[in-house]
C-alpha positions, 0 to 999 in steps of 0.5 A: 533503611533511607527514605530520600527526598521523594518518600522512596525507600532503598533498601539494599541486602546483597548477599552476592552481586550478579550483573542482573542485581546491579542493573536493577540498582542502576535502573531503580537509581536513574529513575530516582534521580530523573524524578528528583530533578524533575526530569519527565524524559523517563516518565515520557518514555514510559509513558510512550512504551504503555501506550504502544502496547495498549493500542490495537489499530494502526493506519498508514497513509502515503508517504512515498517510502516504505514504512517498517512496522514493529510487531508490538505483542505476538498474536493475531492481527488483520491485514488491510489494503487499499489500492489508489485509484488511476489519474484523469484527463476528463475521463473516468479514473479506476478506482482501487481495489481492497483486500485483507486477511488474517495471519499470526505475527511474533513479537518484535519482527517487523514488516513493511507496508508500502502505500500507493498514491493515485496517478495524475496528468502523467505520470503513474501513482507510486508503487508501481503506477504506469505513466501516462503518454504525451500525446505528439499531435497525432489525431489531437490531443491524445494524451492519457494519465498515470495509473494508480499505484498498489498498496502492499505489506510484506516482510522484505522492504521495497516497492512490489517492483523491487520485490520480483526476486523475494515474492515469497516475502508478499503477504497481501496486495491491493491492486491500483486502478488504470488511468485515462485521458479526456474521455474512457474509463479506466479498469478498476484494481482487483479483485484476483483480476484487474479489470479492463478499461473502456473507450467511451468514444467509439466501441470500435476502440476497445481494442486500444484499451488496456487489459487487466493483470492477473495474478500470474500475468500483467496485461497489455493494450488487448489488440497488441503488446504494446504498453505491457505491465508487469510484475508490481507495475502498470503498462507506461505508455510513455515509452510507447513511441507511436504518438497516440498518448494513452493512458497508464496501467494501475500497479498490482501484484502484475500490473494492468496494460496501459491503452494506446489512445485518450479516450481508450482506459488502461487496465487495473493491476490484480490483488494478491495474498500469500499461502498460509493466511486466513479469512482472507477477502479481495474486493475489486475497484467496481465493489463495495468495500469498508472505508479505511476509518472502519466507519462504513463503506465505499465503492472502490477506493479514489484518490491515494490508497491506504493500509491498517493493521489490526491487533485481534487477540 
């Protein structure tokens, strides 16, 4: 037996050498040596791997990119989504709506989350916000803002838009709220059903508001097809060629329809959660929910949206 300067004791008998006894010297000699050189590179990283497989709670924010998480130990874990709210020219924005649910995920298979940001003067709030149209001075200053975008989590990576081919790899949504211009009220994220937007200048207008998505059908401006959303996207008005503005559509597993003037809200887009997952809860924009700190509650989500993953058991 030979203690080497750190007081370990090395003490090899090989009878016959297999791959997995000569790993293991390796392994035992490189941490040897990064210990007697002072090296805390490998002490760092063990460090690391502890404190990944004790934590139990992981939040994501918006980033703009879809966001791979590794699953860290199979078992069960709880899903949750918060969508953005719509953006604002004056009016009153829709807020985001919530879901969650519960499923069993396998150790070292990864899914992705996708975080939308809340719509603003124009243009629509990532993941699937509609833009919002410019007025061209028809009637004044018609000029409505995006909506807001979904937030999501699936086991194929990209933003619900790019997803319409692979649905089946949607585990939950969290639908966006409608944006509106200088006066009306966008609809609120779902719920299974977006929620309409409002005119707060004349009722006569409600027809220029945008209508809700469902989960099977996007909605459009209710009196025409104009500013259609559709699956993982709000209506954008700024392909709308008539000249009136109007405000954006909010993402959702089908997003909601935008509205054809700045005083008429858009629609918010629907939430969503696959077959197959548990305890499963979808709370509309207009509702109260839990905040995303787990700290307390709130009525809809405004400004960007977020998401949580929870290791239960």
């Amino acid at each position: 037996m030979k203690l080497n300067n750190k007081g370990f004791a090395i003490s090899i008998i090989i009878y016959s050498v297999g791959s997995l006894a000569v790993l293991t010297l390796i392994l035992i000699l490189a941490i040897d040596s990064g210990i007697r050189k002072n090296n805390t590179t490998i002490v760092d990283a063990i460090k690391d791997e502890l404190n990944a497989a004790s934590k139990s709670r992981w939040t994501f924010t918006y980033s703009g990119t879809p966001e791979a998480f590794t699953v860290p130990e199979t078992g069960t874990y709880q899903l949750e989504v918060w969508g953005a709210s719509g953006g604002s020219l004056g009016g009153t924005a829709g807020n985001g709506g919530y879901a969650t649910a519960k499923l069993t995920l396998t150790y070292n298979s990864t899914i992705y989350v996708v975080v939308g940001s809340a719509g603003n003067s124009y243009n629509g709030g990532y993941n699937g916000g509609g833009n919002g149209g410019e007025s061209t001075g028809v009637e004044g200053s018609q000029s409505g803002a995006g909506g807001g975008g979904a937030t999501h989590i699936a086991t194929a990576t990209g933003t619900l838009e790019t997803l319409r081919t692979q649905q089946s790899s949607i585990l939950i949504v969290a639908g966006g709220g409608g944006g509106t211009g200088v006066e009306g009220i966008g609809g609120v994220g779902g719920g299974t059903t977006g929620g309409n937007g409002y005119d707060t200048y004349n009722d006569d207008y409600n027809d220029f508001c945008g209508a809700g998505g469902t989960q099977s059908t996007a909605g459009c401006t209710n009196s025409t097809t104009v500013g259609c959303g559709m699956f993982g996207r709000g209506g954008d008005m700024s392909l709308y060629s008539g000249g009136y503005g109007g405000a954006g559509g909010g993402g959702g597993y089908y997003g909601g329809g935008g509205s054809a003037r700045s005083h008429a809200g858009g629609g918010g887009g629907s939430s969503y959660t696959a077959s197959g997952v548990t305890d499963v809860q979808i709370i509309s924009g207009d509702q109260s929910m839990p905040d995303y700190t787990g700290d307390g509650t709130m009525i809809g989500n405004s400004g960007n949206g977020y998401a949580v993953i929870t290791k239960l058991s």
